[in-house]
Kinemage of the C-alpha trace (Angstrom):
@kinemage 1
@onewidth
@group {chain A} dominant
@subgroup {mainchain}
@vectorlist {calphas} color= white
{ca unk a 1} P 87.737 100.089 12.987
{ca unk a 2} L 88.845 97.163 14.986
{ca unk a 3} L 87.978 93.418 14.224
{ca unk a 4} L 88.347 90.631 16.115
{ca unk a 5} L 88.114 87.290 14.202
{ca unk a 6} L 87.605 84.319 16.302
{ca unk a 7} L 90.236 85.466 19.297
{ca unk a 8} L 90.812 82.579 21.324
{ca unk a 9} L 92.685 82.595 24.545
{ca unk a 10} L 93.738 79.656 26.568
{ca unk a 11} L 96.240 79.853 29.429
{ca unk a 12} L 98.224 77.601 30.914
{ca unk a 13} L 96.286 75.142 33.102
{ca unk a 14} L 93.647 75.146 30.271
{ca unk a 15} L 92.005 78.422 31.642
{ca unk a 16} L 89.944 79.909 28.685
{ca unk a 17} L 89.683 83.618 29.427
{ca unk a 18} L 88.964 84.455 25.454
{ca unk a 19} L 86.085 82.305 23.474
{ca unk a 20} L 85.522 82.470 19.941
{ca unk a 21} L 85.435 85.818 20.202
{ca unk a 22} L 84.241 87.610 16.693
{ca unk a 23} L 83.244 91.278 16.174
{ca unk a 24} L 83.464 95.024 14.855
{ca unk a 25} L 83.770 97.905 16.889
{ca unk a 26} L 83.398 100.760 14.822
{ca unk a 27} L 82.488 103.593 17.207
{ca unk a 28} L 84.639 106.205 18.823
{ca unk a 29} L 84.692 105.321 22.203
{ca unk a 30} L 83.863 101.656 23.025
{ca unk a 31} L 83.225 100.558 26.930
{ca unk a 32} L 83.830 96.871 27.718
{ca unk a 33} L 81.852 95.751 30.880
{ca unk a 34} L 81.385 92.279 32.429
{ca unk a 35} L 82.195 90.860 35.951
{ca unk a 36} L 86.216 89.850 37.005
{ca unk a 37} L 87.136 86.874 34.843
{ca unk a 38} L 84.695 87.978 31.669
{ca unk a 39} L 88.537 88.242 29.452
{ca unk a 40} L 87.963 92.087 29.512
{ca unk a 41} L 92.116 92.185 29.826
{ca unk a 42} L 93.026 89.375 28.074
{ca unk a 43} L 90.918 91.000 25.184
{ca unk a 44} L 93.203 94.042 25.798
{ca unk a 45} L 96.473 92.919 26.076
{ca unk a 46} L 95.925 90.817 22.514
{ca unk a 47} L 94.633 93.944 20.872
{ca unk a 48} L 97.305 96.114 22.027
{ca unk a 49} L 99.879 93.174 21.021
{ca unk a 50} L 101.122 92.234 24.438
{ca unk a 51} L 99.770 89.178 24.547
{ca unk a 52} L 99.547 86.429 21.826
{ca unk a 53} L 95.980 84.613 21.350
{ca unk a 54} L 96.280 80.730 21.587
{ca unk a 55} L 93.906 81.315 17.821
{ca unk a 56} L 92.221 83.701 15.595
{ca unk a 57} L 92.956 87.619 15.024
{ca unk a 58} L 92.034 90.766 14.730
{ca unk a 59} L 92.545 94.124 12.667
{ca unk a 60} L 93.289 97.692 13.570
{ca unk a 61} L 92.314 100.300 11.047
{ca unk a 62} L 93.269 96.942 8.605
{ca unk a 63} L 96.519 96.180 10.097
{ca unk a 64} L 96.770 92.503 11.799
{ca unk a 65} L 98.014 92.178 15.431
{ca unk a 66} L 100.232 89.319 14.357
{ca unk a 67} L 101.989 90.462 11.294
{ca unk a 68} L 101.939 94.660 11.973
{ca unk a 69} L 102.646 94.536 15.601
{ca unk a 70} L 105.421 97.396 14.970
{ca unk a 71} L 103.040 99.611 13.097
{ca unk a 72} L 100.371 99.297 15.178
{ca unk a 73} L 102.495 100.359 18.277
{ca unk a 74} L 103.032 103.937 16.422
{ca unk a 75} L 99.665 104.525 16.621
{ca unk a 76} L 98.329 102.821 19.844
{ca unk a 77} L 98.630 103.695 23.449
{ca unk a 78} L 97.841 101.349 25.794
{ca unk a 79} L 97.256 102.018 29.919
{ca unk a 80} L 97.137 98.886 31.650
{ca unk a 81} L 94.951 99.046 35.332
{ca unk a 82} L 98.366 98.413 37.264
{ca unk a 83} L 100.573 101.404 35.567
{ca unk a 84} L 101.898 103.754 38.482
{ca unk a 85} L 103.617 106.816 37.902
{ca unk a 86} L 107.548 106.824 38.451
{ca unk a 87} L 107.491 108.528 42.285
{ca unk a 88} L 110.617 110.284 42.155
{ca unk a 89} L 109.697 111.655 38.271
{ca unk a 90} L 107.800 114.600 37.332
{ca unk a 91} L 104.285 114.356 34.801
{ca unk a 92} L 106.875 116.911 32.772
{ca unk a 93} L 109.908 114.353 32.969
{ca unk a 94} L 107.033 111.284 32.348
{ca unk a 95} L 106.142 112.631 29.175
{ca unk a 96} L 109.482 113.813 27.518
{ca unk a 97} L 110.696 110.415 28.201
{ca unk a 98} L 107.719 108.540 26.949
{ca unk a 99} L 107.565 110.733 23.855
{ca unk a 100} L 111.594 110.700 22.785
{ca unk a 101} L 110.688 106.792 23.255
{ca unk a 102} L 108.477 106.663 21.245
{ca unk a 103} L 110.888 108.525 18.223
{ca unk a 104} L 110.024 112.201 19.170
{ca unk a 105} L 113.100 114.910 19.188
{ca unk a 106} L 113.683 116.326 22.425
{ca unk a 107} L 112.195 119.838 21.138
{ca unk a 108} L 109.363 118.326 20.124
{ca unk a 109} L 108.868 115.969 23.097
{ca unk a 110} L 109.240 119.150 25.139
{ca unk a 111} L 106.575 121.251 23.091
{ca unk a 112} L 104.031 118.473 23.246
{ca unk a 113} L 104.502 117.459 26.822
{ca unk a 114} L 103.866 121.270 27.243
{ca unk a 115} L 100.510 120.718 25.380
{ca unk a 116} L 98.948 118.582 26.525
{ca unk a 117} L 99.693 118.558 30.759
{ca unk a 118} L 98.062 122.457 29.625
{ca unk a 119} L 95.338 120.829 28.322
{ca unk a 120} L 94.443 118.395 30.996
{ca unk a 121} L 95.056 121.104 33.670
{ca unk a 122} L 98.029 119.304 35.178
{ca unk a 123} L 100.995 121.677 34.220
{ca unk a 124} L 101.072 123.916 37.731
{ca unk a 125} L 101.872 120.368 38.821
{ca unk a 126} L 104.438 119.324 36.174
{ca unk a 127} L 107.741 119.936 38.395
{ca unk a 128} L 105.580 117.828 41.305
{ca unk a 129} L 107.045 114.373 41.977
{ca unk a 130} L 104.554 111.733 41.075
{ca unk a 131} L 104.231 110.697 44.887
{ca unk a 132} L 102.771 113.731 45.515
{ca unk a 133} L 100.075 113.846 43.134
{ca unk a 134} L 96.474 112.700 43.949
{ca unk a 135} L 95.018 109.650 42.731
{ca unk a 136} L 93.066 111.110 39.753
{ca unk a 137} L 95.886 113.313 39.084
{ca unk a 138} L 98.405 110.222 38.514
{ca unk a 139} L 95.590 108.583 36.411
{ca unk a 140} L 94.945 112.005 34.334
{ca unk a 141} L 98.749 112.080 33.850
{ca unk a 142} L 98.711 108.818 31.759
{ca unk a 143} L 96.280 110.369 29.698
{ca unk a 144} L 97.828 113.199 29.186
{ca unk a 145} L 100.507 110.713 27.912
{ca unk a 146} L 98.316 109.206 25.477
{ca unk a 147} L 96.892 112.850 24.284
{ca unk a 148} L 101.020 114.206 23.838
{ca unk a 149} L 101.818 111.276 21.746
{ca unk a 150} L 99.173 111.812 19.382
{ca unk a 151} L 97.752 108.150 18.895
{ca unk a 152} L 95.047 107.587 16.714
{ca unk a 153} L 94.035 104.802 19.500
{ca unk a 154} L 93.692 104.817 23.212
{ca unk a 155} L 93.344 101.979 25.233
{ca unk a 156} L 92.212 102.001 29.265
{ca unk a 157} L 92.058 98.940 31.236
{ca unk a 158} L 89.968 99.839 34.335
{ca unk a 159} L 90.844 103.718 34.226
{ca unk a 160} L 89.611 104.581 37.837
{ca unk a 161} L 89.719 101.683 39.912
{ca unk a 162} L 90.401 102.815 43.356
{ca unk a 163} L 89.877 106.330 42.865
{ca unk a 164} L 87.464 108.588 44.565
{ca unk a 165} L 84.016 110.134 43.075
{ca unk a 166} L 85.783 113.823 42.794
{ca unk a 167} L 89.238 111.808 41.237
{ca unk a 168} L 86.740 109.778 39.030
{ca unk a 169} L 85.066 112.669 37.575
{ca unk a 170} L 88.411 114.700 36.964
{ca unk a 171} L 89.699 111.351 34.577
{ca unk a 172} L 86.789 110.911 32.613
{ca unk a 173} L 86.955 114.819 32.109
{ca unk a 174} L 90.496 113.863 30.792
{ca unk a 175} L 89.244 111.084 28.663
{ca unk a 176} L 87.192 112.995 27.073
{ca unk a 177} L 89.588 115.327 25.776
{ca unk a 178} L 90.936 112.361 24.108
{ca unk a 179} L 90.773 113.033 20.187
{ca unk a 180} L 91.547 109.229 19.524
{ca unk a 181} L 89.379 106.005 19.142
{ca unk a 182} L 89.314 104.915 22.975
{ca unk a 183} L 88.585 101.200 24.142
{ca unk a 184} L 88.227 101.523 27.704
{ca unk a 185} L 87.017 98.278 30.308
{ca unk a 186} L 85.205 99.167 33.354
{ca unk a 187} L 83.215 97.659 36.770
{ca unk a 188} L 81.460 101.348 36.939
{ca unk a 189} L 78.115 101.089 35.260
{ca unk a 190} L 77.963 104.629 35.851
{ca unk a 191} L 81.130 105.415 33.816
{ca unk a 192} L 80.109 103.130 30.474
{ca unk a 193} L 77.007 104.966 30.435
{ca unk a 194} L 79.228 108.442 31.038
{ca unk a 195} L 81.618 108.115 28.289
{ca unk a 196} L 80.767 105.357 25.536
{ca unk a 197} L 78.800 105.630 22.086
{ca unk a 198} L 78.534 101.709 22.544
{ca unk a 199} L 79.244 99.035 24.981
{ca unk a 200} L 80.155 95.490 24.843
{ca unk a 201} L 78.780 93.217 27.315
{ca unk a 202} L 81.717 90.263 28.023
{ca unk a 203} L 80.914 86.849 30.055
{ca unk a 204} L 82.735 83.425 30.146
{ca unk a 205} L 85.228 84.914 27.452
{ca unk a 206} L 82.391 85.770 24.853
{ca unk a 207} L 80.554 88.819 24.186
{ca unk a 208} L 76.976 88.006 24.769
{ca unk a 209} L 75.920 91.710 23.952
{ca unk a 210} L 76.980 94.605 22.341
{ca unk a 211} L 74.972 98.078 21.182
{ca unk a 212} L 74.552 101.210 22.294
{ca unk a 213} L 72.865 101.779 25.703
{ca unk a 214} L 68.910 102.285 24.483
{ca unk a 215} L 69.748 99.156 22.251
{ca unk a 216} L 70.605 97.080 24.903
{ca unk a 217} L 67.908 97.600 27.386
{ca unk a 218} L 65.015 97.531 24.765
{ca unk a 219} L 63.961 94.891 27.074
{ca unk a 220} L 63.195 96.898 29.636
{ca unk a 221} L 61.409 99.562 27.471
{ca unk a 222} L 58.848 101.119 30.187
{ca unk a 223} L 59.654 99.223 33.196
{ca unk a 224} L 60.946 99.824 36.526
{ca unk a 225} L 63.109 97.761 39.214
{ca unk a 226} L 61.284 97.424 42.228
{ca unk a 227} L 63.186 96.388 45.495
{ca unk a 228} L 62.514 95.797 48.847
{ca unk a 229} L 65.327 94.665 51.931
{ca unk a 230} L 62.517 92.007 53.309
{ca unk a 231} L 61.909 88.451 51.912
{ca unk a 232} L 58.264 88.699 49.084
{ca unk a 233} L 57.444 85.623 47.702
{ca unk a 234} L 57.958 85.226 43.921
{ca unk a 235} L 60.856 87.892 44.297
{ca unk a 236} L 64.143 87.173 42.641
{ca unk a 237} L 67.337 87.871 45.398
{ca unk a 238} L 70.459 89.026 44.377
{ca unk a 239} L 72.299 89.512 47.950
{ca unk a 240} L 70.000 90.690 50.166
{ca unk a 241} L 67.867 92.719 47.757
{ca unk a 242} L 64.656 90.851 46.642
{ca unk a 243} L 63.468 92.620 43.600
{ca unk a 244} L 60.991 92.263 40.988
{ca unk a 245} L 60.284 94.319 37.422
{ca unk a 246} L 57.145 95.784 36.657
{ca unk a 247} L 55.296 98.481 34.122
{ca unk a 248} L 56.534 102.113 34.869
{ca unk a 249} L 52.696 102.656 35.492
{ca unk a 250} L 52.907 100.790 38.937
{ca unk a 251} L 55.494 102.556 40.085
{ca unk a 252} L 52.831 104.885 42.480
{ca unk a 253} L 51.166 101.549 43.908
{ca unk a 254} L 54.305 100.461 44.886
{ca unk a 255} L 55.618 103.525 46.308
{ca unk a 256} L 52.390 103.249 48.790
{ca unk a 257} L 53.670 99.828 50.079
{ca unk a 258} L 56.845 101.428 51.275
{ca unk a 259} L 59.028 99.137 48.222
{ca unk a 260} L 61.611 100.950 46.610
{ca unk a 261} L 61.701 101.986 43.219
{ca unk a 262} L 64.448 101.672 40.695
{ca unk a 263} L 64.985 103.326 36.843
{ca unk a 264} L 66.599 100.795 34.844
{ca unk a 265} L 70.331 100.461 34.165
{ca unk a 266} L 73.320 98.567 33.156
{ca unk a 267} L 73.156 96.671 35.761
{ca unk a 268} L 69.522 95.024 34.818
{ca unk a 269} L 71.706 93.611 31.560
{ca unk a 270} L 73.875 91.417 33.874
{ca unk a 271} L 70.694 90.128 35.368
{ca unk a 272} L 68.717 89.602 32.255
{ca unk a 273} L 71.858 87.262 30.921
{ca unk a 274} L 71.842 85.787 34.539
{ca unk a 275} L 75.820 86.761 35.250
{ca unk a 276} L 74.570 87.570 38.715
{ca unk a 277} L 73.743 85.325 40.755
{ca unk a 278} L 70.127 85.186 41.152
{ca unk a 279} L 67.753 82.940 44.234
{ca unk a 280} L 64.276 82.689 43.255
């Protein structure tokens, strides 16, 4: 279980990317979504202890990011959005040296870099320089990382950013081969949805939601999105879509006048707690 207890981040310049933040997150794989800016790094970086909070805590399976920073790193992997692959290294070279760096024997760095690039399809490629893997194969490679060193946690800052919809689909395959707790932040509603028992909804630097997905769009329970590309008076705007929500039962009337209709998602959640900006 991880607990954050009043996590407060301030940055020099006074930026506050972290709020009073205070929660549990007790599920096995935890998505954190909310627009650039929400502190869905910052929130990270803390928990994986590479980044002091300016106040407060938190807990990691009861050990305290301040005063067990060197036992949590045994058990916690951490893959930060901007980690690239070594080019002129191999995924086989990437993981023997992560793993003896981690304390592993050379045998046994060997036998579970062996493992897992198995597991995650990758080891055809593992004499391949890095350059000349794909973009979901570099990201896959990372996890394979995390899944040869055994941690009991796995954290993924923005996992597929940038990748393509076949590259996406290959990683999340990957991530869910993951036998560790994973924390994972993400701009795909799509992917939250794909791989989390529970999401947490970040703005401002606090969370303003958290629950699994039915949970959080009670509030929708039995309505649709309806959306048309022309101006309709009384019609929110977000862009140029003018949109309104109605019962699921109108859905056929609506349809008939040519609007477009919409199931609910994630993305209804951002407008509900008004992070997108809305024109009346």
């Amino acid at each position: 279980m991880i607990e954050l207890q009043r996590l407060t981040k301030v940055y020099r310049g006074g930026q506050l990317a972290l709020n009073d933040v205070s929660a549990k997150l007790t599920k096995k794989v935890t998505a954190v979504i909310g627009r650039n800016g929400a502190g869905k790094t910052t929130l990270m970086r803390i928990l994986s202890t590479q980044l002091l909070p300016t106040s407060g805590t938190a807990t990691i399976n009861g050990f305290d990011i301040l005063r067990d920073k060197g036992k949590i790193r045994k058990f916690l992997v951490s893959v930060p959005q901007e980690g690239r692959p070594i080019g002129m290294l191999t995924p086989f070279e990437h993981l023997r040296i992560y793993l003896t760096a981690r304390g592993m024997s050379f045998s046994d760095a060997t036998e579970a870099a062996r493992k897992a690039l198995k597991e995650l399809e990758l080891w055809e490629f593992r004499d391949r320089p890095a350059d000349m893997l794909s973009g979901g194969m570099k990201r896959k490679l990372f996890v394979a990382m995390a899944i040869a060193a055994g941690a009991d946690y796995v954290f993924l800052d923005e996992p597929t950013t940038g990748l393509d919809p076949l590259s996406r689909i290959e990683v999340w395959a990957a991530i869910k081969e993951l036998r560790a707790d994973v924390l994972l932040t993400t701009h795909y509603m799509e992917e939250a949805v794909e791989l989390s028992e529970e999401i947490v909804f970040m703005d401002g630097g606090k969370i303003i939601a958290q629950g699994e997905l039915n949970s959080l769009l009670e509030g929708f329970k039995g309505m649709i999105r309806v959306e048309s590309s022309s101006p309709v008076d009384g019609w929110m705007r977000v862009g140029n879509i003018y949109f309104t929500y109605a019962s699921a039962d109108e859905a056929e009337a609506y349809l008939k006048k040519g609007f477009s209709i919409k199931q609910i998602t994630l993305e209804d959640l951002f407008i509900r707690h008004g992070v997108m900006e809305i024109e009346p």
